[in-house]
C-alpha positions as CSV (number, residue, x, y, z in Angstrom):
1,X,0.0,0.0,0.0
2,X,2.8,2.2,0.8
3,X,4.7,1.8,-2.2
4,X,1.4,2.8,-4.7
5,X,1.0,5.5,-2.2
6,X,4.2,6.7,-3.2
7,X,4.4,5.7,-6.9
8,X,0.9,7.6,-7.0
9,X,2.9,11.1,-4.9
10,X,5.4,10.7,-7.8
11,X,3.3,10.8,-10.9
12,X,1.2,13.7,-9.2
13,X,4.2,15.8,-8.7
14,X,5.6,15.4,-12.0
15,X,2.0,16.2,-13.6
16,X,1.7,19.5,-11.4
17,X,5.5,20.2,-12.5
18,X,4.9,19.4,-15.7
19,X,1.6,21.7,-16.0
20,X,3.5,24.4,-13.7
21,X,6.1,24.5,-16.4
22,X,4.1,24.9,-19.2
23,X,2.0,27.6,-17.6
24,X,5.2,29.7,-16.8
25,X,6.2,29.5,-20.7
26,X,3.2,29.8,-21.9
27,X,3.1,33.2,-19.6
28,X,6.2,33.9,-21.3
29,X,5.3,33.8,-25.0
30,X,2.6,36.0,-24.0
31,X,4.1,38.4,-22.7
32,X,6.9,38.5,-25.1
33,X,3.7,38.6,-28.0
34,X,2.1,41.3,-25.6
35,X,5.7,43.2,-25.5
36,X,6.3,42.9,-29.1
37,X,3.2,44.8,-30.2
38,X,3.6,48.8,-30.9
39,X,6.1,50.7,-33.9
40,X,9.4,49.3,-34.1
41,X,12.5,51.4,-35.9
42,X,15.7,49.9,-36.5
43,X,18.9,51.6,-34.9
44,X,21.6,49.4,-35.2
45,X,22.3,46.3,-37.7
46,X,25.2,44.0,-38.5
47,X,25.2,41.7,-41.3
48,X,27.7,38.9,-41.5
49,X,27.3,38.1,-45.5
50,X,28.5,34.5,-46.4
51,X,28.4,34.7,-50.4
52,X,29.6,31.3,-51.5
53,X,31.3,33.4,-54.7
54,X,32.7,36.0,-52.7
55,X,34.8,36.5,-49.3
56,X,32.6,37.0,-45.8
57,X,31.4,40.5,-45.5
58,X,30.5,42.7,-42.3
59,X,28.1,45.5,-42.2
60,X,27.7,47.9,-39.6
61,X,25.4,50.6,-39.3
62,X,24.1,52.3,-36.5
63,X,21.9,55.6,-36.4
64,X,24.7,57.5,-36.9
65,X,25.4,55.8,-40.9
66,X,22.4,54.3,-41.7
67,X,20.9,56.7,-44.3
68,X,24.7,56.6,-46.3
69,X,25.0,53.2,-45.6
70,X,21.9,51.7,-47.3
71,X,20.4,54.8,-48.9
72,X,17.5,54.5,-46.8
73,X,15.7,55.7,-43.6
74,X,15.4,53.1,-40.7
75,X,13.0,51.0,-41.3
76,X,9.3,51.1,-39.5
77,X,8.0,47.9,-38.7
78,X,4.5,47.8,-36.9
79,X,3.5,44.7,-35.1
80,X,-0.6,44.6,-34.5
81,X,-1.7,42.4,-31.6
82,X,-4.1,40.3,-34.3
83,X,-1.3,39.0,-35.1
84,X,-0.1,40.6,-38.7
85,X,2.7,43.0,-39.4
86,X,3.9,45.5,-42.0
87,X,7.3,47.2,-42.8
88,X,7.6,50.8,-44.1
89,X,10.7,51.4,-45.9
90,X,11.6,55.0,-46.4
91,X,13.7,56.7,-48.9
92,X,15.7,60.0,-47.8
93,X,12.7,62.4,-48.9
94,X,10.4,60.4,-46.5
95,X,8.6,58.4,-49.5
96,X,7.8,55.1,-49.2
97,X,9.4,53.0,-51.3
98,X,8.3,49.3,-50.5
99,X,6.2,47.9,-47.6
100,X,6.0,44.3,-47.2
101,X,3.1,42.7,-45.0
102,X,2.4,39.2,-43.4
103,X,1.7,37.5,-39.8
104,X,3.8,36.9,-37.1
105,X,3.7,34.4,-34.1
106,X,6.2,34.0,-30.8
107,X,7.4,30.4,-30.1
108,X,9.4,30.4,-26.6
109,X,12.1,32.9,-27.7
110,X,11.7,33.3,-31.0
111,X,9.8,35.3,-33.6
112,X,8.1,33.7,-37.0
113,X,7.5,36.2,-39.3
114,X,5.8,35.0,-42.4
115,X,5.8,37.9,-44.8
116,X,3.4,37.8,-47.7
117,X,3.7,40.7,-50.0
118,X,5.6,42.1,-51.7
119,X,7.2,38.2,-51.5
120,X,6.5,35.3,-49.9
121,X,9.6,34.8,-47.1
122,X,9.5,32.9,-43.9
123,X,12.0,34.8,-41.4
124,X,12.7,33.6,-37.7
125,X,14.6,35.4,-35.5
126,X,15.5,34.7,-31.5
127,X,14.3,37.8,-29.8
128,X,14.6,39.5,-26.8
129,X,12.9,42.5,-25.5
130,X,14.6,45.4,-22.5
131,X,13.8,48.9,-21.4
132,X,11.9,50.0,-24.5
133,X,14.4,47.7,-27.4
134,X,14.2,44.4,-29.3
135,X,17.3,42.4,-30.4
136,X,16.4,40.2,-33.5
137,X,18.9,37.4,-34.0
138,X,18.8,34.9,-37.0
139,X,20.4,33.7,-39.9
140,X,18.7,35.3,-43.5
141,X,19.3,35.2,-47.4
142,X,20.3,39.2,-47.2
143,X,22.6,38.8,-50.3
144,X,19.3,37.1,-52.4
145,X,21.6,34.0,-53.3
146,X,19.1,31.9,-52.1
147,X,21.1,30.2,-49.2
148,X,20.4,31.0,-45.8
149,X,23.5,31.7,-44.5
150,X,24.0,35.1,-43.6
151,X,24.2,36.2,-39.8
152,X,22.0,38.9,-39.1
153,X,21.7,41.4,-35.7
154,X,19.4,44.0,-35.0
155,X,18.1,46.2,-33.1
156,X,15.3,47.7,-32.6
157,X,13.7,50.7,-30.6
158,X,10.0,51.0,-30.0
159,X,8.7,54.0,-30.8
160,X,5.2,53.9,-29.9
């Protein structure tokens, strides 16, 4: 009797564990999802660019280079608690020049962003979210090569 007793303890602390656990990351991913909604501009981005024809490439660029570094204001990306996103690119007379659209989703630490216009492009990123900033961490196709294989850091600050 004493040793179902026990067996039976066992397998009713591991279910309240278990359901404890999955509480506290579900509580997570929801409040990452909750965090991640507002306007997000870029201020800081480095690109490791593995092109299999050409040697490894870093790019920098912070708010102090980024217009003469890419030609281009930062980058607005909104992200609506339904669920969908869009990104506003900017050229340097404030015109928008492309804006791509899709749905996102948070899975433990990570972003899914599943962009459907002007492309169809699956991104995932790790991301982390401190004192009014996202890093976005991931490996992309930024050189359009078609591999994913280049190393890509941002940051982000929310602006509303």
């Amino acid at each position: 009797m004493k040793k179902i007793s026990l067996t039976v303890l066992i397998m009713v602390l591991c279910i309240t564990s278990f359901v404890a656990l999955s509480q506290s990351k579900h509580a997570a991913d929801n409040n990452l999802a909750k965090d991640i909604v507002g306007e997000w501009r870029n201020v800081y981005l480095k690109l490791e660019i593995h092109n299999k024809s050409k040697p490894t490439t870093t790019m920098l660029v912070d708010s102090t280079n980024w217009e003469t570094k890419l030609g281009i204001k930062p980058i607005h990306t909104n992200f609506l608690a339904n669920g969908t996103y869009h990104s506003e690119y900017y050229n340097l007379k404030d015109s928008i020049i492309k804006r791509s659209t899709g749905n996102w989703s948070i899975k433990g630490d990570s972003i899914t962003m599943a962009q459907q216009t002007p492309s169809k492009t699956l991104y995932t990123y790790h991301v982390s979210i401190s004192n009014g900033y996202a890093t976005f961490h991931g490996i992309i196709d930024f050189d359009g090569e078609g591999l994913l294989n280049d190393d890509y850091y941002g940051i982000q600050k929310k602006f509303k």
